[in-house]
C-alpha positions as CSV (number, residue, x, y, z in Angstrom):
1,X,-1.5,33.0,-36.0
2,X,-4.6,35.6,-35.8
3,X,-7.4,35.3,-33.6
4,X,-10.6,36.7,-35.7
5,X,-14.0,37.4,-33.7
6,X,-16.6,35.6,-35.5
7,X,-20.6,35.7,-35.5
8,X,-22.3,32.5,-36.8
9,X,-25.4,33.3,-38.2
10,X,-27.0,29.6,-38.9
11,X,-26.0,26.1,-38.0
12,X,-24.4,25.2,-41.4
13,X,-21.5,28.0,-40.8
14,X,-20.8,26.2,-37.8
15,X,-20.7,23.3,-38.8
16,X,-18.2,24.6,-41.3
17,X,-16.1,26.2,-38.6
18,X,-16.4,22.3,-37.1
19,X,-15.1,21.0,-39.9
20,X,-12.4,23.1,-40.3
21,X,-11.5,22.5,-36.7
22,X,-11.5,18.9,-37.0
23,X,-9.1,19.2,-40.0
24,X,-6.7,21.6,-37.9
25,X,-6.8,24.8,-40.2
26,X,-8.2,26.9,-37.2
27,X,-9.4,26.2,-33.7
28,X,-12.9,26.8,-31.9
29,X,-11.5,29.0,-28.9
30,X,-14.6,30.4,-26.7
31,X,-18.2,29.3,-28.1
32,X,-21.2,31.2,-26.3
33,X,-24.9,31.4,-27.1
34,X,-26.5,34.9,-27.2
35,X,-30.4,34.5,-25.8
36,X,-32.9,36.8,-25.0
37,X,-33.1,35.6,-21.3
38,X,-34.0,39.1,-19.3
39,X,-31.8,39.6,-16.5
40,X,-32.5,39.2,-12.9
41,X,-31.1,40.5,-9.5
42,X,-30.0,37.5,-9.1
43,X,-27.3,37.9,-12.1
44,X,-26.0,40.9,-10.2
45,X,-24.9,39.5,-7.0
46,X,-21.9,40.7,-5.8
47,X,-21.3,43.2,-8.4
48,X,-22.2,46.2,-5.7
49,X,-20.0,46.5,-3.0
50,X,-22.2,45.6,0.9
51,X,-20.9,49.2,1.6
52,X,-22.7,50.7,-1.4
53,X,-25.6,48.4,-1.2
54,X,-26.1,50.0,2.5
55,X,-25.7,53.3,0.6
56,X,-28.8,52.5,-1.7
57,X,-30.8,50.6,0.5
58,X,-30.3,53.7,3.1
59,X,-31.4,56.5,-0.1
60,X,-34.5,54.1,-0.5
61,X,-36.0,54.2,2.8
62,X,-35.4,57.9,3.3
63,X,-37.7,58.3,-0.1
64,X,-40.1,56.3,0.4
65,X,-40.4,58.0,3.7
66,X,-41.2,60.8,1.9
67,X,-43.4,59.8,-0.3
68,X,-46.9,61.7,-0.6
69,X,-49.3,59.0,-0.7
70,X,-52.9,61.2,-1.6
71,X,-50.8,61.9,-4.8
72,X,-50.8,58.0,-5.8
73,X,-54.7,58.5,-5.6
């Protein structure tokens, strides 16, 4: 057996790949859906360590302390 990474392109090719399934020549493994949804902070909980969130959160205050205000005029 070979696993093959596939892109389906329209709904008849899948349904193909359906039918084929269904008459046990290959097998549907993983299906996912590719959108256009923009990504949120909320997708990226818990991929930064608290230790280096406390780093970043830290570097931002100290700049915007520093910040020159009259030059936002």
């Amino acid at each position: 057996m070979e696993t093959v990474l596939l892109q389906i392109n329209n709904n008849k090719a899948y349904q193909l790949l359906k039918d084929l399934e269904d008459l046990n020549i290959v097998k549907v493994l993983k299906k996912t859906v590719l959108t256009d949804k923009k990504k949120s902070a909320h997708d990226f909980i818990g991929l930064i360590s608290k230790s280096d969130m406390e780093l970043i959160d830290k570097a931002i205050e100290e700049d915007c302390e520093n910040i020159d205000l009259d030059g936002w005029k």
